[in-house]
C-alpha positions in Angstrom: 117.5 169.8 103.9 117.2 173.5 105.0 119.8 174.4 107.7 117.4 176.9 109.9 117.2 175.9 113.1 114.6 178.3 114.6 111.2 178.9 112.6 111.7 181.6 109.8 110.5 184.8 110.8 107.2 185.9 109.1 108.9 188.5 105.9 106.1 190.8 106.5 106.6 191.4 109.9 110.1 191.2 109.4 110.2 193.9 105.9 107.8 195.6 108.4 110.4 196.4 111.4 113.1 196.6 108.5 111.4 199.6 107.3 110.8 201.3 111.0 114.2 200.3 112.9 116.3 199.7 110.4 117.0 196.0 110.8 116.0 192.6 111.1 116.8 189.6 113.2 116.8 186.0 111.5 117.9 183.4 114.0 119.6 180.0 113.1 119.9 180.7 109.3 123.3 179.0 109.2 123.8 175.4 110.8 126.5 174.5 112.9 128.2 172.5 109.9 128.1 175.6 107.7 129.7 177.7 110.3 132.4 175.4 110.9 133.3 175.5 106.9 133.1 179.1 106.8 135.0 179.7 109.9 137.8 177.1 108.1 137.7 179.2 104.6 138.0 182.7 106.5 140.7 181.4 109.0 142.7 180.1 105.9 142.6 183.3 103.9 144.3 185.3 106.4 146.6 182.9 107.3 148.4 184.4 103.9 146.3 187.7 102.8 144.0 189.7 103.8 144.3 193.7 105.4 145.4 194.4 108.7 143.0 196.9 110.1 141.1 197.9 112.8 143.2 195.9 115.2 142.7 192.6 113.4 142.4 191.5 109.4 140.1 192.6 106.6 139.2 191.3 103.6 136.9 194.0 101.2 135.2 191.9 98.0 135.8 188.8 99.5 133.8 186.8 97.7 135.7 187.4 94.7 139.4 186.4 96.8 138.4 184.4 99.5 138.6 180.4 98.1 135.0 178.7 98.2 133.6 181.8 100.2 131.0 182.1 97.6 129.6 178.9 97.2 129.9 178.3 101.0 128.0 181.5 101.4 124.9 182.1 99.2 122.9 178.9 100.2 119.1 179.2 99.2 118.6 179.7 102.9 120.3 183.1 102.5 118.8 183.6 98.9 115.4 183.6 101.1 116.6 186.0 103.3 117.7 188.6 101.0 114.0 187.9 98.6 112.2 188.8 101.7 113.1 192.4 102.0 113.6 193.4 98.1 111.3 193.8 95.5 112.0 191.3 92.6 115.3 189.7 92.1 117.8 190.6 94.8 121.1 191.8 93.4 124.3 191.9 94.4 126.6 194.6 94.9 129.3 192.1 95.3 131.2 193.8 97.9 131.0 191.1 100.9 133.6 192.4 103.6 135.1 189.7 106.1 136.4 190.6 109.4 138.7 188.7 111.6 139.0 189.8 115.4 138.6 193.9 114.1 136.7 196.3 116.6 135.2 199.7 114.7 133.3 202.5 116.2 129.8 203.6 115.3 129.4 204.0 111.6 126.3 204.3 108.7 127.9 202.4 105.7 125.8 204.2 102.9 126.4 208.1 104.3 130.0 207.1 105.6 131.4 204.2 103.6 130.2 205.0 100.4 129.5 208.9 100.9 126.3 208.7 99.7 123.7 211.9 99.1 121.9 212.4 102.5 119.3 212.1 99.8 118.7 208.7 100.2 117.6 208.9 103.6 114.1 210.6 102.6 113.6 208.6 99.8 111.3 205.8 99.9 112.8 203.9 96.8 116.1 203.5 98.9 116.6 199.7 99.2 120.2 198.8 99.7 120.8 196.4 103.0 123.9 194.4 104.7 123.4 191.0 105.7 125.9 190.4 108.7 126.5 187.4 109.6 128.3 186.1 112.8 130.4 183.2 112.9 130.1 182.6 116.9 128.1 184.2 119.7 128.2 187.9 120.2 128.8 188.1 123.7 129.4 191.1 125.9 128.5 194.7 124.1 128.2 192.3 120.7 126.3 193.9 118.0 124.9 198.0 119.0 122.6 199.6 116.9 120.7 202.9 116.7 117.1 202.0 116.0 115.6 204.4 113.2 118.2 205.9 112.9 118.5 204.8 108.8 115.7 208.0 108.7 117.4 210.5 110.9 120.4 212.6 109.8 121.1 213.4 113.5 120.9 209.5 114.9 123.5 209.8 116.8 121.3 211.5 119.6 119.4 207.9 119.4 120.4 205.7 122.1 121.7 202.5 121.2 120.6 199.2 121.7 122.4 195.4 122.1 120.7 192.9 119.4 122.2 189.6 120.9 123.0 187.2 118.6 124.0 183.7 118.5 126.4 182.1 115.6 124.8 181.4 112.5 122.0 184.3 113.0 121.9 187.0 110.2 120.7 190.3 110.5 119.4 192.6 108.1 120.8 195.9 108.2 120.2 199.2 106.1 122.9 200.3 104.7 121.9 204.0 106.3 121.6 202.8 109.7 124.5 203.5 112.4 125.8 200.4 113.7 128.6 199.3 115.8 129.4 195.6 115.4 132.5 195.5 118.1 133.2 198.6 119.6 137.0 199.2 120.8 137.4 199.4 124.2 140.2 201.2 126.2 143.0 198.4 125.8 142.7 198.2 122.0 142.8 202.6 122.1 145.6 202.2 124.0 147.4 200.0 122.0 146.3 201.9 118.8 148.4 205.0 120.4 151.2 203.4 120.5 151.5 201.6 117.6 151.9 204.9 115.4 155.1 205.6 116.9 156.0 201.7 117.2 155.6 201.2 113.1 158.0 203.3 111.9 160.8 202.3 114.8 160.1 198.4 113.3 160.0 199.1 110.1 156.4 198.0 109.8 152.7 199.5 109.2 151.3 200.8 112.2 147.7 198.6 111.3 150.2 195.7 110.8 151.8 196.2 114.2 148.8 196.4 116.2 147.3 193.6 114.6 150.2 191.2 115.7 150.1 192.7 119.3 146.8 191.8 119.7 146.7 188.7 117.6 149.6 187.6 119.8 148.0 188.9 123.1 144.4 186.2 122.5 146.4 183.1 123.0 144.4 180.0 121.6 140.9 182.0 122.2 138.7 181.8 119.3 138.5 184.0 116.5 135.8 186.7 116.1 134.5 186.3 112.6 132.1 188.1 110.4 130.9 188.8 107.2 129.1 191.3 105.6 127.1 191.1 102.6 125.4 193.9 100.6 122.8 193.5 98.3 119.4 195.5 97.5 116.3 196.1 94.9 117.6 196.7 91.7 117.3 200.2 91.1 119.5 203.3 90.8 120.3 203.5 94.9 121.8 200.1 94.6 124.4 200.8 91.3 125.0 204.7 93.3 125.9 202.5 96.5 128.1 200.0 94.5 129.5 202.9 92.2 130.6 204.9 95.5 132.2 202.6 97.5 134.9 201.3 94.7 137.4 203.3 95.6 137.1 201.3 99.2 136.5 198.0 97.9 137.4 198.0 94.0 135.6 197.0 91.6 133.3 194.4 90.3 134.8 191.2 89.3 133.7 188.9 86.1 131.5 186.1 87.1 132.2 182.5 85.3 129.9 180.5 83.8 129.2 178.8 87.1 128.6 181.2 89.2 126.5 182.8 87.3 124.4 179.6 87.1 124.7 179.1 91.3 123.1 182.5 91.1 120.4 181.9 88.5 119.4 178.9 90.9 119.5 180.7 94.1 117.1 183.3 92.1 119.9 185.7 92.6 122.0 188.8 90.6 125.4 191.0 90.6 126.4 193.8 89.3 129.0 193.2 86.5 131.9 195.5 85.1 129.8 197.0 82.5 126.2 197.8 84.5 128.2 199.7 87.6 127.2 203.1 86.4 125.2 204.9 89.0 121.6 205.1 87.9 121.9 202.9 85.1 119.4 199.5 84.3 121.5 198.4 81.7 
């Protein structure tokens, strides 16, 4: 039984605003009962690991650390998703980064992230997207993007725009697109301030000691949960991306014998330990 609950977007009209804006909207790809085991897997994790960061937790390569994320996660719904945009057999980067109640400012995740050549936003071969993937509604400022901004290296002079979205929607993003998925506002800048001069009077990180503030300030509202999936056309823009952002999110992890067969169903790849090189098809 496929878990959409909206009509599947038509992929050429969808690859089609993809290539002009820079993303793509598909509603309902992830049912309620998906959701609610996702939002149990993530909520677990960093209950005992996980980063504290950007006010919040983080959690780089998660499908690798997080228990069950991966089988709870790449459902042939999403499979579909990622065929539509590549050419071929999608593969994975396997960095999949999982955010728990974190608010970050206006970023591109190939030019900043992973430092890549502004190269790749000229090049017409360049094929290396983000799924993200909200795990409740994305209310208030939600989800900002700069529209074509993924082929401009001045896009910040592009003004944003709000894409809402509604849990369980995913949204295709490229990778050189400048995107905002929760911006900070003044309290959590505030609070930021003063937990650099607070962490070394406890003792503690200063990301560690903002994150409890704030964890401790939300009382029994719900968590903001997201995850964010990379994946692309297999070509050399996809192993530079992965190859690049190790340092931030380490590298790639050994696949068993059954995930590689969950990913041979799902008509899927990943890049393993010994094809990472940047540019290489091996």
């Amino acid at each position: 039984m496929r878990e959409h609950a909206h009509p599947l977007p038509d992929p050429t009209d969808s690859r089609a605003h993809l290539q002009a804006a820079g993303f793509a909207l598909w509603p309902g790809v992830m049912g309620a009962g998906r959701i609610m085991q996702l939002r149990h897997l993530v909520e677990q994790h960093f209950e005992r690991a996980g980063r504290a960061r950007l006010g919040g937790k983080l959690q780089s390569r998660a499908l690798d650390h997080v228990r069950g994320l991966l089988q709870a996660t790449l459902t042939p719904e999403l499979a579909a998703v990622m065929a539509a945009h590549v050419a071929g057999t999608p593969l994975l980067t396997g960095d999949c980064t999982v955010t728990m109640n974190t608010r970050a400012g206006w970023r591109r995740d190939a030019l900043t992230g992973a430092a890549m050549d502004t190269a790749a936003l000229s090049d017409p071969d360049f094929a290396v997207f983000r799924l993200a993937i909200f795990l409740q509604d994305q209310t208030g400022k939600g989800l900002q993007l700069r529209p074509g901004s993924h082929l401009d290296v001045q896009g910040n002079d592009i003004a944003p725009s709000r894409v809402p979205m509604a849990a369980g929607d995913v949204i295709v993003l490229d990778t050189r697109l400048d995107h905002a998925d929760h911006p900070p506002a003044a309290g959590m800048v505030a609070l930021r301030c003063l937990s650099k001069p607070a962490g070394p009077l406890l003792r503690r990180d200063a990301d560690d000691v903002l994150t409890g503030w704030r964890s401790a300030s939300r009382g029994a509202r719900q968590n903001r949960i997201a995850l964010f999936l990379t994946f692309g056309t297999d070509n050399r823009w996809t192993r530079a991306y992965e190859r690049a952002g190790r340092d931030r999110h380490g590298p790639p992890a050994v696949i068993d014998g059954h995930t590689s067969n969950l990913l041979d169903g799902l008509g899927l790849d990943i890049i393993q330990p010994d094809q990472g090189a940047a540019g290489s098809n091996s």
